[in-house]
C-alpha positions as CSV (number, residue, x, y, z in Angstrom):
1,X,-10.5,-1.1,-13.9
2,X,-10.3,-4.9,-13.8
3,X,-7.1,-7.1,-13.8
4,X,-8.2,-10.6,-13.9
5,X,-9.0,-10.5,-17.4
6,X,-6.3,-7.7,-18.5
7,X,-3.9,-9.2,-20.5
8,X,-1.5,-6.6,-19.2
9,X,-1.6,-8.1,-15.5
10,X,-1.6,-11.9,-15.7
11,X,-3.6,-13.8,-13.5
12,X,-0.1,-15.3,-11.9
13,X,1.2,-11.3,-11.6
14,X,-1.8,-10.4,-9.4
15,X,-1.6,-13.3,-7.6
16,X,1.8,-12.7,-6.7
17,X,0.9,-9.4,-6.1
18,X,-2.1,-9.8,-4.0
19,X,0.3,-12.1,-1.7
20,X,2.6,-9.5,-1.8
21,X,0.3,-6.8,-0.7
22,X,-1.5,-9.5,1.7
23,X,1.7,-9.9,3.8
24,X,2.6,-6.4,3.6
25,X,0.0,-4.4,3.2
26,X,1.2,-3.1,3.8
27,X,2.9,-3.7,5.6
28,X,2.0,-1.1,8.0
29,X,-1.6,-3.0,8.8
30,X,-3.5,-5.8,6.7
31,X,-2.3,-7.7,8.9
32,X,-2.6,-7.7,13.0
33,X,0.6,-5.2,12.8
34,X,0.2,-1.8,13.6
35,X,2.0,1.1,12.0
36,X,3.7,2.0,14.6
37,X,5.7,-2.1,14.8
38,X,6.2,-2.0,11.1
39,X,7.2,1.3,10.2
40,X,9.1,2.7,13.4
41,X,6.2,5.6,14.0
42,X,7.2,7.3,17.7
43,X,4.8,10.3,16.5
44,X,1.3,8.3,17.3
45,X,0.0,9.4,14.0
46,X,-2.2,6.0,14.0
47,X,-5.7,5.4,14.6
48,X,-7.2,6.0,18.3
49,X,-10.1,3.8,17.3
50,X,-13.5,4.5,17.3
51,X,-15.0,4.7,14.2
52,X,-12.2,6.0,12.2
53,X,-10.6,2.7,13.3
54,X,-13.8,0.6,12.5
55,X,-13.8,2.1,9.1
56,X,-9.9,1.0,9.3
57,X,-10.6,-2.1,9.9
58,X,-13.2,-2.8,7.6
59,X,-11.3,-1.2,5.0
60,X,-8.2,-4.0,5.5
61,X,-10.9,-7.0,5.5
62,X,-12.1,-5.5,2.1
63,X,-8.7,-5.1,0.0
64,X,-8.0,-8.7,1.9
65,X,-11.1,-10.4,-0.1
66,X,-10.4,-8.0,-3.3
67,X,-13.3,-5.7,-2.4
68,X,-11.3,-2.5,-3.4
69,X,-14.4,-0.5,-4.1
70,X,-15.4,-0.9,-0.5
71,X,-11.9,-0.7,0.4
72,X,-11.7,2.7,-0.4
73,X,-15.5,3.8,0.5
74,X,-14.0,2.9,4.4
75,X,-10.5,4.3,4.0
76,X,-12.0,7.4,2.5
77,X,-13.7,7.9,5.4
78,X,-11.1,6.7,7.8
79,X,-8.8,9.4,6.5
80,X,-11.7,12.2,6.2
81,X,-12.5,11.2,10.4
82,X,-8.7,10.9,11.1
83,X,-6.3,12.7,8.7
84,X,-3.5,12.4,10.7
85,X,-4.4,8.3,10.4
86,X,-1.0,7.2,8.2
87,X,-2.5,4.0,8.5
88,X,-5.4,4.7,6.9
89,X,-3.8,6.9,4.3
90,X,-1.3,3.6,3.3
91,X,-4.5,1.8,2.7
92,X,-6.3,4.3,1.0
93,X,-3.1,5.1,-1.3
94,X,-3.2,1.0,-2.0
95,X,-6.6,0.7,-2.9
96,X,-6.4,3.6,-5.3
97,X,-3.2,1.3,-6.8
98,X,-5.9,-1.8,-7.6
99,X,-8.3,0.6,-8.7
100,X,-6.0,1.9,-11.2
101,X,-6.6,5.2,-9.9
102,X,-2.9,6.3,-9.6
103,X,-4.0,10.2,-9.8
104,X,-5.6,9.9,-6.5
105,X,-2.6,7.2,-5.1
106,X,0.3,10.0,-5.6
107,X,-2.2,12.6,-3.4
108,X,-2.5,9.8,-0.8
109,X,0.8,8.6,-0.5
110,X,2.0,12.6,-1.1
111,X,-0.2,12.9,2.3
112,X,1.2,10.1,4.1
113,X,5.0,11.1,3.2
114,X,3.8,14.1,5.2
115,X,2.6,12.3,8.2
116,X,5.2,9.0,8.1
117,X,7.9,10.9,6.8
118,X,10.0,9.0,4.2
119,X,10.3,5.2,5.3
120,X,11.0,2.2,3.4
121,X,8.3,0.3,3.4
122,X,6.4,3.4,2.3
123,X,9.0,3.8,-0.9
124,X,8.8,0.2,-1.5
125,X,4.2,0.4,-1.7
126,X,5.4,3.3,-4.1
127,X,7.8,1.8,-5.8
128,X,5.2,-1.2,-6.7
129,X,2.4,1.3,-7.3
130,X,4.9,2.5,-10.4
131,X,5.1,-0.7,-11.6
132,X,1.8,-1.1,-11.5
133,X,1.9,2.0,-13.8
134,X,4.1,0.3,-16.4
135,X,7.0,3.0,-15.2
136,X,9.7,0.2,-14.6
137,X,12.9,3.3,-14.5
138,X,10.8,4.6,-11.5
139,X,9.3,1.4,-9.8
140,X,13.5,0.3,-9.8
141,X,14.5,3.5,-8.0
142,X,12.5,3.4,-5.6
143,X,12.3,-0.3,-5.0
144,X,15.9,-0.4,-4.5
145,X,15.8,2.4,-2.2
146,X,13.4,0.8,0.1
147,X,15.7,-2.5,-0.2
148,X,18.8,-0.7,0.4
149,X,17.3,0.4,3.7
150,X,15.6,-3.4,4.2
151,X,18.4,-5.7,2.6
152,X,16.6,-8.6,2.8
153,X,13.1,-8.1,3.4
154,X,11.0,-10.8,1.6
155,X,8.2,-8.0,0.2
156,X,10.8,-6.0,-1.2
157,X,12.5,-9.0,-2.8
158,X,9.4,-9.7,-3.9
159,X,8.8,-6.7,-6.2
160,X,12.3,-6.6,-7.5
161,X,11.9,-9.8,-8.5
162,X,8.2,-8.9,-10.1
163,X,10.0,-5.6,-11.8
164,X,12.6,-8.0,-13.0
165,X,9.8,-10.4,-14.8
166,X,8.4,-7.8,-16.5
């Protein structure tokens, strides 16, 4: 699916959105952060490295330039290397969001619920994955979950204010 063109997702709205997942991205890792900083992890259910983490890696430079094809080809195989890699899974659970693929975003983030346990941040990338969808009711439950457990945070304020413009 493409969104630059879609009439449904402006080219301001995935601009906004691309920051949003560009300074988040998740939070848990396009970045330098790790998921352990950004999401509290004390379980070590991250990336050891090695190639899962090269494919990791690879994976974040890809959704960064907008390359979510190749995005998913090296979370994919992150996540099939390391599936205890919640990292990863965020990522790959992402991707699927810009692909439009939201079937295979619920299994990912279903898995990563499983290894990260319920955290904000997590509810908030779901959250904006249902807006994504069009499903405002459920992108506004979960988005002010994740901010009533990060009043403040700039990426959920962000999305609320992106579910509010819509």
């Amino acid at each position: 699916m493409h969104f630059g063109g879609n009439s449904r997702f402006p080219a301001r709205l995935i601009r906004t959105v691309s920051f949003a997942l560009g300074t988040s991205l998740l939070v848990a890792g396009c970045q330098t952060s790790s998921l352990d900083a950004s999401m509290g992890m004390e379980s070590g259910k991250t990336r050891s490295g090695g190639v899962a983490g090269d494919d990791l890696s690879v994976g974040k430079a890809h959704f960064r330039d907008g390359n979510y094809g190749l995005a998913e080809a090296h979370f994919r195989k992150a996540v099939e290397l390391q599936p205890d890699d919640a990292e990863a899974w965020l990522g790959l659970a992402a991707t699927y969001d810009q692909l439009g693929r939201f079937d295979l975003a619920d299994r990912a983030y279903e898995e990563l619920l499983g290894l990260a346990g319920r955290r904000p941040r997590i509810i908030n990338n779901i959250g904006y994955s249902h807006l994504l969808r069009g499903d405002r009711k459920r992108a506004r439950e979960l988005l002010m979950e994740a901010n009533a457990a990060l009043p403040g945070d700039p990426v959920v304020q962000a999305n609320l204010a992106l579910l509010n413009k819509s």
